[in-house]
C-alpha positions in Angstrom: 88.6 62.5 148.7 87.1 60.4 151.5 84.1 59.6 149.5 83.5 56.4 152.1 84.8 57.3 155.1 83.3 55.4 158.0 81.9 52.8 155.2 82.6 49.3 155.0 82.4 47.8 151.5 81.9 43.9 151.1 83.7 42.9 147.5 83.3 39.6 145.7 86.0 37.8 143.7 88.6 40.2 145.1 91.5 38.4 145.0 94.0 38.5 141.7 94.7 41.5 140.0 91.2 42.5 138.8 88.4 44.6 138.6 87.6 43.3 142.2 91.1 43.7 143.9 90.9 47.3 141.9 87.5 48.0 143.4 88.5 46.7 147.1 91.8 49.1 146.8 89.8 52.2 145.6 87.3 52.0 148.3 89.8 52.0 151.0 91.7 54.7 149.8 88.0 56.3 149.9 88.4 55.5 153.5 86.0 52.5 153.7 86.9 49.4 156.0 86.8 46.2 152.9 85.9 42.9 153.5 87.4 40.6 150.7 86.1 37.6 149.3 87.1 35.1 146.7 86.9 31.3 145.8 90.5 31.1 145.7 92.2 30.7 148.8 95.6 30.9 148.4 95.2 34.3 146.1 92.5 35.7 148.5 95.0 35.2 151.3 98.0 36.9 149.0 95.5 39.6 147.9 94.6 40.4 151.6 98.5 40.6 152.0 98.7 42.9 149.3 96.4 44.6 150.0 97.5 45.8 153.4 101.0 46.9 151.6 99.3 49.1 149.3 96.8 50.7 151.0 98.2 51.0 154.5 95.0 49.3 155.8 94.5 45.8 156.6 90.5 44.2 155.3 88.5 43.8 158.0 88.8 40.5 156.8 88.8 37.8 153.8 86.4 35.4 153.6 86.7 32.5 151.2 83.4 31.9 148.9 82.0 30.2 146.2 78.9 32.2 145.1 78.1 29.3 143.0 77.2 28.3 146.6 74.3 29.3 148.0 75.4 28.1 151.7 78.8 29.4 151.6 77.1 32.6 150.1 74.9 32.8 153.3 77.8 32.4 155.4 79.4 35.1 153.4 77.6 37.6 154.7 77.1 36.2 158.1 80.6 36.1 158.3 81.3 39.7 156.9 78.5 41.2 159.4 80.2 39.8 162.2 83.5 40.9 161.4 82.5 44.4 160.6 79.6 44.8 162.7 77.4 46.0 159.5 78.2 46.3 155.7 77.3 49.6 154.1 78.0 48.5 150.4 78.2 45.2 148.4 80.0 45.2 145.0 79.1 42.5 143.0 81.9 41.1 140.8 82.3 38.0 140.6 82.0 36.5 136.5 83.1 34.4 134.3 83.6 34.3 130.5 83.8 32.1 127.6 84.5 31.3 124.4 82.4 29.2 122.5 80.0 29.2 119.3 76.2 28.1 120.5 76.2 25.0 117.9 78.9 23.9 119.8 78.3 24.9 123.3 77.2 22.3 126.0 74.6 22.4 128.7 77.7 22.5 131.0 79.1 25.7 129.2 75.9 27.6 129.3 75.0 27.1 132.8 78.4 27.7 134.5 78.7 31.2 132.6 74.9 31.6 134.2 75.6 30.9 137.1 78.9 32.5 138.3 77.7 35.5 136.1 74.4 35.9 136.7 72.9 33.3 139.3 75.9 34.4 141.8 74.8 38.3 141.5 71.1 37.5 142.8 72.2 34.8 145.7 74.7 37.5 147.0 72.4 40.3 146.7 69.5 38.0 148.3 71.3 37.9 151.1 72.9 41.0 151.7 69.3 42.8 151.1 68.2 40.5 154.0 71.1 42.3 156.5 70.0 46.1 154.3 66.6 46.2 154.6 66.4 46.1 158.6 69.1 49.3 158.8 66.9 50.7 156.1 70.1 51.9 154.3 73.1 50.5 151.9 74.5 50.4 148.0 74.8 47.8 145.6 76.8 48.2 142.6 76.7 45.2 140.3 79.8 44.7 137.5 77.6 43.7 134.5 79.4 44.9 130.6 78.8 46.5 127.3 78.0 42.6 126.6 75.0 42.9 127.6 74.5 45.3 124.9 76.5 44.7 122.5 76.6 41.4 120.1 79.8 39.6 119.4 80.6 36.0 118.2 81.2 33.0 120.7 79.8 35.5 123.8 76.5 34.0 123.7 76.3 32.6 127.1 78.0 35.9 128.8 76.3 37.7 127.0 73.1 36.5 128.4 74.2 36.4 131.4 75.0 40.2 131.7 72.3 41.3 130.4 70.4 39.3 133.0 72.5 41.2 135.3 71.4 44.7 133.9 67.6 43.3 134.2 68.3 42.3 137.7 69.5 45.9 138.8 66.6 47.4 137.6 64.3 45.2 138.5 66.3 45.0 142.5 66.5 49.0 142.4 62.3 49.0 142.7 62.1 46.7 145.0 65.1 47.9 147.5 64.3 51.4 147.2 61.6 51.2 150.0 64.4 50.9 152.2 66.6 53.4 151.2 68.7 51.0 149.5 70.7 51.8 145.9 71.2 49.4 143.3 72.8 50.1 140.4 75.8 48.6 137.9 78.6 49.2 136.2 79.0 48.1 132.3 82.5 48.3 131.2 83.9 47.7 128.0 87.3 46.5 128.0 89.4 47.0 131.1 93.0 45.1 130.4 94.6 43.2 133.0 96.9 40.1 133.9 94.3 38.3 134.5 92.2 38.6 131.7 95.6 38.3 129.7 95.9 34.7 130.6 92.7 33.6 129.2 92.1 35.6 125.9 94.9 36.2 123.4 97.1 39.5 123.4 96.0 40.0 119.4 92.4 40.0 120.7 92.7 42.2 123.2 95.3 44.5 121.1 92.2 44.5 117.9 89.2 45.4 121.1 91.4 48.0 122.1 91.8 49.6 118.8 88.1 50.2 118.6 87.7 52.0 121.9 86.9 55.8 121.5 90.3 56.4 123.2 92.5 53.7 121.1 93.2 51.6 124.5 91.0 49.6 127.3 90.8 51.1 130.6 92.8 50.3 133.4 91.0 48.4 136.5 91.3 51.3 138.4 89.4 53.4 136.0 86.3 51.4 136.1 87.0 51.3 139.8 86.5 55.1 140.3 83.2 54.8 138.6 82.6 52.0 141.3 83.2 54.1 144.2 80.8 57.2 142.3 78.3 54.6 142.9 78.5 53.6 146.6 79.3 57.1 147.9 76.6 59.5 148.1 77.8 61.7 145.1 75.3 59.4 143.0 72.7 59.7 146.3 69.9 60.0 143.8 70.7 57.3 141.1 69.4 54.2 141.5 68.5 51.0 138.8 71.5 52.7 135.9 73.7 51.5 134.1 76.6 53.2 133.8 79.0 52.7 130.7 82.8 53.1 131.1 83.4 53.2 127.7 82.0 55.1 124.1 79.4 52.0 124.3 76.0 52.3 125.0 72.5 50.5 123.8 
């Protein structure tokens, strides 16, 4: 549909086969120029490979980044900017989960979910808003989840942390809209995929899907679309939502 044409899209932990790599893909089929990013060098360089096969288009480029970082986040965008003369949209992805009762759980626990969940979402968009607010135009779309809504056991510390993320968005979308600047997120429920195979067990994920409204998770790509709604000027008007991909909401 060309929803982005002429757009180019900045996309953190891109590489693998996740909501990020999903994302990166569905914006260039949109007809946006991507610029991937990732902490993982080896799959950031196999995902940029991929990539190209798949969508007939190489990135612009792929920038290795830990956004635990808040130098290699800087350097990030500096990076990004340079190779694409101007980034039109961010999408915030980069998390990470856990598994852990709070009795249990260790300073450590807590405050590496925090900060490659939540920390990570305001150093990127710090600096990204710093290259927006001069061209007085851009999108952020933040992956936060139904987490941040819903309780569950063990998800204490991710739950936190994306519900930070859905505070953040609001709170950013105020602030940015001066400068005609969009900030909004995406919440989804469960969207199944290899990755997310390898570190929670296929009975888990077989009993979350059986609650869904549809009997199944979604696929990457379907969050994805809902991704590139938000950075394309179909949604020209929403700013600080939330937007649920599944039957959950607060």
């Amino acid at each position: 549909m060309s929803l982005l044409d002429g757009r180019t899209v900045l996309v953190t932990a891109a590489a693998g086969a996740g909501l990020g790599y999903a994302s990166a893909r569905r914006c260039a089929r949109e007809g946006a120029r991507v610029v991937l990013s990732d902490v993982h060098e080896r799959r950031l360089a196999a995902a940029a490979d991929r990539f190209a096969e798949e969508t007939g288009t190489a990135p612009v480029a792929a920038i290795p980044c830990d956004v635990r970082d808040t130098a290699q986040v800087d350097a990030l965008v500096s990076a990004a900017v340079e190779a694409a003369g101007a980034i039109d949209v961010l999408v915030n992805n980069a998390g990470l989960g856990g598994d852990q009762a709070v009795a249990d759980m260790t300073d450590e626990e807590w405050d590496r979910v925090i900060d490659v969940s939540l920390t990570s979402v305001f150093r990127v968009t710090r600096a990204m808003l710093r290259h927006m607010v001069p061209r007085g135009t851009g999108a952020i779309v933040n992956l936060a989840s139904v987490s941040g809504w819903r309780a569950q056991r063990r998800q204490a510390h991710y739950a936190a942390a994306k519900a930070g993320v859905m505070a953040f968005t609001r709170c950013v979308a105020l602030e940015a809209a001066d400068a005609g600047i969009r900030v909004n997120a995406v919440a989804p429920s469960l969207a199944r995929h290899p990755f997310l195979e390898k570190t929670v067990s296929r009975e888990l994920l077989d009993e979350l899907a059986a609650r869904e409204a549809f009997g199944r998770a979604a696929t990457p790509d379907e969050v994805a679309g809902v991704v590139v709604f938000l950075a394309s000027d179909l949604s020209a008007y929403m700013t600080g939502e939330v937007v649920s991909v599944s039957n959950q909401h607060p």
